[in-house]
N, C-alpha and C positions, 0 to 999 in steps of 0.2 A: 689424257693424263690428268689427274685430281691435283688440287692446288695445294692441298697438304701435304702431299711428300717433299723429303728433300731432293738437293741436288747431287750426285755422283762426282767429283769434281779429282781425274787423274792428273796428280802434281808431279813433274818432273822435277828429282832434285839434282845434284852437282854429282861427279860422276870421280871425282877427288876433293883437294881440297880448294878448287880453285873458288874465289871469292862468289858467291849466287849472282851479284849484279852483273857480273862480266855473261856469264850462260842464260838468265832468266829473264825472260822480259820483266817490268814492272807491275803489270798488268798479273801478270801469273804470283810476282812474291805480295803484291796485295792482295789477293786470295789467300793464298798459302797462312801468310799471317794473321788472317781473318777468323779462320773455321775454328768449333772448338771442339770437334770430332773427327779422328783420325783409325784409317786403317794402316797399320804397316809392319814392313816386315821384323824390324827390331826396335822396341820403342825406344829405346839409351841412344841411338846414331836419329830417331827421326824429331828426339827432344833437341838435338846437337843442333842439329838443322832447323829449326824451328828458331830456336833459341838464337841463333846467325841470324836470321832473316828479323829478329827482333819482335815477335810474336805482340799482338796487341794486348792478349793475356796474359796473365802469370802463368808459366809452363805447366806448375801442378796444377792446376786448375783446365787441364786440356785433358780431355777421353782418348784414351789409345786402347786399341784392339790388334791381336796380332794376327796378321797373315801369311804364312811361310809355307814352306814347302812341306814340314809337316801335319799344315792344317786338315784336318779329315773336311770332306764333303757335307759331316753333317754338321759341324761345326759354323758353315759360310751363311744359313737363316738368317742366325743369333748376330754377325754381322749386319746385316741390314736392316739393326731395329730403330737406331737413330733414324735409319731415312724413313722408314715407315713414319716413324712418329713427328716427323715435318722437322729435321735437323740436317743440316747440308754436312756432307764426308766428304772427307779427301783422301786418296790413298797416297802413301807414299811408298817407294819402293827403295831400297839399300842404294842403289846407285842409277841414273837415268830415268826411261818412262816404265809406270806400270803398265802391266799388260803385255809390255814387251820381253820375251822370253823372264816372263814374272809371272808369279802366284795371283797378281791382282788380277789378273783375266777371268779367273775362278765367278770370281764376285761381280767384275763389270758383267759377264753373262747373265749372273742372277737378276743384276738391276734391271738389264732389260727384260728380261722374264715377270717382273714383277711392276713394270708399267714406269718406273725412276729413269729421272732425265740424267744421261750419264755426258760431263762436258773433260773432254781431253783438250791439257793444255801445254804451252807449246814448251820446251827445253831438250834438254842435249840426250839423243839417240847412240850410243856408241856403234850402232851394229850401222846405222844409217851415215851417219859422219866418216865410217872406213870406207864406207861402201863411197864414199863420194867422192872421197881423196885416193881413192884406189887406181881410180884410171879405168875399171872393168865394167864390164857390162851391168847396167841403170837396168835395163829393161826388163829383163831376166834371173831374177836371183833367189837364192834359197838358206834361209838360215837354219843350222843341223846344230846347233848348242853344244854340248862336247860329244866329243872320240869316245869310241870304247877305251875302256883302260889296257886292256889286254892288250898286249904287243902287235898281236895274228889278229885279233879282232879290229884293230885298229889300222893295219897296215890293209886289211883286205875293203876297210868301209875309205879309206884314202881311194884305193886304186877304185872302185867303185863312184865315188865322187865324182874323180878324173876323168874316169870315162862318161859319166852325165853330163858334167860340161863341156866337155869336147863334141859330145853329141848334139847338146843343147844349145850350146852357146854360155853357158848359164852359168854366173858366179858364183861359188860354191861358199859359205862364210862359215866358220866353229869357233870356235874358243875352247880354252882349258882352264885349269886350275893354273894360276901364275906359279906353285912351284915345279908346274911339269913342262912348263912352256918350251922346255929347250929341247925334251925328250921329243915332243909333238915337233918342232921345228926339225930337228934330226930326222925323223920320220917321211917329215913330206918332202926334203932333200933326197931321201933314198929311195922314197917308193914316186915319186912323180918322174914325167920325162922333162927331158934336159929344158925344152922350149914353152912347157907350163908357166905362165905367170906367178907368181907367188903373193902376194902383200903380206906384210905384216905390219900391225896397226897399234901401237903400245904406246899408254898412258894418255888418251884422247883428252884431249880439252885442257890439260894438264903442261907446266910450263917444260916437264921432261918429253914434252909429246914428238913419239918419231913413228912417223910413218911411209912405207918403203915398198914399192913394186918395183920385183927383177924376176927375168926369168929364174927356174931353176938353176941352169949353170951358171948365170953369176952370178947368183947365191951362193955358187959353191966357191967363184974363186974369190968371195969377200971374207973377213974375219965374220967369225957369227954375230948377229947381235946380244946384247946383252938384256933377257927377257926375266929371268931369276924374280917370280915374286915381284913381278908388272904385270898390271893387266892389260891383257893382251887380245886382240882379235887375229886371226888368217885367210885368208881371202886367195880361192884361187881359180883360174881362168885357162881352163884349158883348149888349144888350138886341135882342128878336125885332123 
């Protein structure tokens, strides 16, 4: 590796609004307020964030680049010119770590392709943190991002789920859009069996934070939770 490139440096940030010193090491928001080139997915929430953390620079005075979900592939080059030309980046991603079910993976692949020393650094995981409060199986698991929207397309990738982890052992995690969370939770009450584990994992790190594993049937005989527009994970563990 040539001593002139930058450094790749993924910034986990806060995952609501909970304070960054409470989730972030020191170590991580002295970096974060270091750099003065950023990849991210929205630059108005990652000046917000910056600006919190009390940047050592003047905000406008910081380089933002955007990374989303509509970034075309030929787009992601023209991102790694800063590092080419010996400037350390930081990605930051809308909520949690980049990379992780995030558009920044796009670009940490590039860097390695392109010889850039890429350093992940440490903060709050929402998919890792359910998985941990869950109660289910560590060893074995697999994160599917969202359901089909479709009702049938949705009910048939659940019953498919259920029966991988029952086969596998293997804890099954998705998410949705928070205003269909209740839709998706109706769902997997009706299409799982009774003795399926369930979790559900809303508002992680956050002071509304509830998180909850029951089988399906007593899921069914509690009042639902109230998921409306929370964001939310599901986590479920099916028995052979």
């Amino acid at each position: 590796m040539t001593n002139n490139l930058g450094t790749l440096y993924l910034i986990p940030c806060t995952l609501g609004d909970t304070p960054a010193e409470q989730v972030l090491p020191q170590h991580v928001i002295n970096i974060a307020r270091s750099l003065q080139h950023y990849v991210v997915e929205q630059a108005k929430t990652a000046r917000q964030f910056l600006s919190a953390l009390k940047h050592e620079h003047p905000i406008q005075s910081l380089h933002f680049a955007t990374l989303n979900e509509h970034t075309a592939a030929a787009e992601l080059p023209a991102l790694l010119a800063p590092l080419l030309a010996g400037h350390d980046v930081g990605i930051i991603s809308e909520a949690g770590c980049p990379g992780i079910a995030d558009p920044g993976a796009a670009l940490v692949n590039l860097a390695h392709k392109s010889g850039i020393r890429v350093i992940p650094l440490v903060g709050p995981s929402s998919i890792l943190l359910a998985l941990m409060a869950s109660g289910m199986n560590g060893q074995c698991f697999a994160f599917h991002g969202y359901l089909p929207i479709a009702e049938s397309d949705r009910n048939k990738m659940i019953t498919t789920l259920e029966s991988e982890s029952a086969s596998r052992r293997q804890t099954q995690m998705f998410i949705e859009t928070p205003y269909r969370n209740d839709k998706l939770f109706n769902a997997l009450l009706a299409q799982c069996r009774p003795q399926t584990l369930l979790c559900v994992a809303t508002d992680i790190s956050l002071p509304s934070e509830q998180i909850q594993t029951r089988t399906v049937v007593q899921w069914k005989s509690k009042p639902a939770p109230q998921l409306n527009k929370r964001p939310s994970l599901f986590l479920l563990l099916a028995n052979r």
